[in-house]
N, C-alpha and C positions, 0 to 999 in steps of 0.2 A: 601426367601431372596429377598429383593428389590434390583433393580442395578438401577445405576444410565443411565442416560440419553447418558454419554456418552462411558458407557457401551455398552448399546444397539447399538452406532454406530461403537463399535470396531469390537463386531460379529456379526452383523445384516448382513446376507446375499443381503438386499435390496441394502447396500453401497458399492458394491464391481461389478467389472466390467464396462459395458458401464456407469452404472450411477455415477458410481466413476469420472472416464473420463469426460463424462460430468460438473460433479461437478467443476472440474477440470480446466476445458477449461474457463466454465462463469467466472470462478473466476478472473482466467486471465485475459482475457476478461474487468471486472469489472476494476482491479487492472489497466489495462492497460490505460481504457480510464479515471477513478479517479486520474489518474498521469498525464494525460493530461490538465485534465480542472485545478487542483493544478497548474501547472504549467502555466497554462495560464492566474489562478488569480493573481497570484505573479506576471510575467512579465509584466502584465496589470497594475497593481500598483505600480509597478517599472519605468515602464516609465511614468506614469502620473507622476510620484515622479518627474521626469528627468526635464517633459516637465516646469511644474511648476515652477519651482525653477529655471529655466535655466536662467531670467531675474534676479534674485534676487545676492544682493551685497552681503552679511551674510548668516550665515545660518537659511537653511532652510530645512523644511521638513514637508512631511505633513503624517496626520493617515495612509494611503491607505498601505504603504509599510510594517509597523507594526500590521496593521488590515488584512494581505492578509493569515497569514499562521495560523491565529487562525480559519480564514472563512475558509478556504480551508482543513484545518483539521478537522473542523465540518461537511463541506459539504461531504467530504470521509465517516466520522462515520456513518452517517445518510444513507447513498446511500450503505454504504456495510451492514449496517442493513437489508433494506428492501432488497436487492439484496441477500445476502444471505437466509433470509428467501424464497424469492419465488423459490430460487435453492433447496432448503429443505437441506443449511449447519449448519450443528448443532451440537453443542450447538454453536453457534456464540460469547457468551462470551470468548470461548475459543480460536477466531479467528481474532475478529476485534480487539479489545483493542491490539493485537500484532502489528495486522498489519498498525493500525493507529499511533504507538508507533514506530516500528524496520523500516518502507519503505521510511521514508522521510529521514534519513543520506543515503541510497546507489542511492537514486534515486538525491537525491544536488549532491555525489561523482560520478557517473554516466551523469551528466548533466556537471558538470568539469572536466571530463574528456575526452568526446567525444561531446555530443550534444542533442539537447533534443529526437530524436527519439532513443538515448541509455537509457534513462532514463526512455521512457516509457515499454523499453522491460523489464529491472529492476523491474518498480513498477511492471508488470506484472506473472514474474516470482517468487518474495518476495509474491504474494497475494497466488499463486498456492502453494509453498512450506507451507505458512504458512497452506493453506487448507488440503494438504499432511496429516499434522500432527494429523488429526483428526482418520484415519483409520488406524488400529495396521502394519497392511501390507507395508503400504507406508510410517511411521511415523518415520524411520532413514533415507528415503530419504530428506522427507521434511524436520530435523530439521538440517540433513548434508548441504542442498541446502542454507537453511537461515540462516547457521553460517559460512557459506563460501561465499557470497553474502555480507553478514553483515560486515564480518573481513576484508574481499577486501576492503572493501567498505570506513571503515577506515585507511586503510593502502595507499590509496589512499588520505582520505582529509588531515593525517598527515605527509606527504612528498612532 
């Protein structure tokens, strides 16, 4: 009987313990400084948006502010690809597409609500949970962590 790939990482004794942890830590890690430079490309584009425009009688606007979160979401895909490959997280299909998808509403409701270093503790935490999800052991924490993360998260941008 063939199992699948992410079979082998639910019982594979290789994913459990220190390396788990580890696994664990980079992600965050990853999640944490990917929320940072995100955010740095958007406020960079935000204020050039600002500076620009700031003599202008009409309106005005330029690409930068619309071009920030398409770049910055491709930039996360790409850097949690290779970054999870060289962590050996896997299957990664099961991992990035979430977490480039669920991390940007709690980490905006996190940034609106305190500041940007709450924001990157957010992206941080969402990237770990989402990693969580992969090992049968840790997988009602991680999906308790990122539907309680997620939910806040909303309940926050709508009130």
């Amino acid at each position: 009987m063939a199992s699948t790939f992410a079979q082998r990482n639910d019982t594979g004794g290789r994913s459990s313990g220190g390396c788990t942890a580890a696994r664990v830590a980079g992600a965050g890690a990853t999640g944490a400084v990917l929320t940072y430079i995100s955010l740095a490309v958007v406020n960079a584009a935000d204020r050039y948006d600002s500076q620009t425009c700031a003599q202008a009688s009409g309106f005005c606007m330029t690409v930068w502010p619309v071009a920030s979160v398409p770049v910055s979401l491709a930039i996360a895909f790409v850097m949690l690809v290779l970054i999870y490959r060289l962590l050996g997280i896997r299957p990664w299909v099961s991992v990035v597409p979430p977490t480039v998808l669920f991390t940007p509403l709690p980490v905006l409701a996190a940034e609106r609500l305190a500041a940007s270093w709450l924001a990157v503790v957010v992206g941080a935490v969402m990237a770990s949970a989402l990693v969580l999800t992969l090992w049968r052991p840790f997988r009602a924490l991680g999906q308790l962590t990122t539907a309680v993360v997620f939910f806040a998260s909303l309940a926050v941008l709508i009130l």
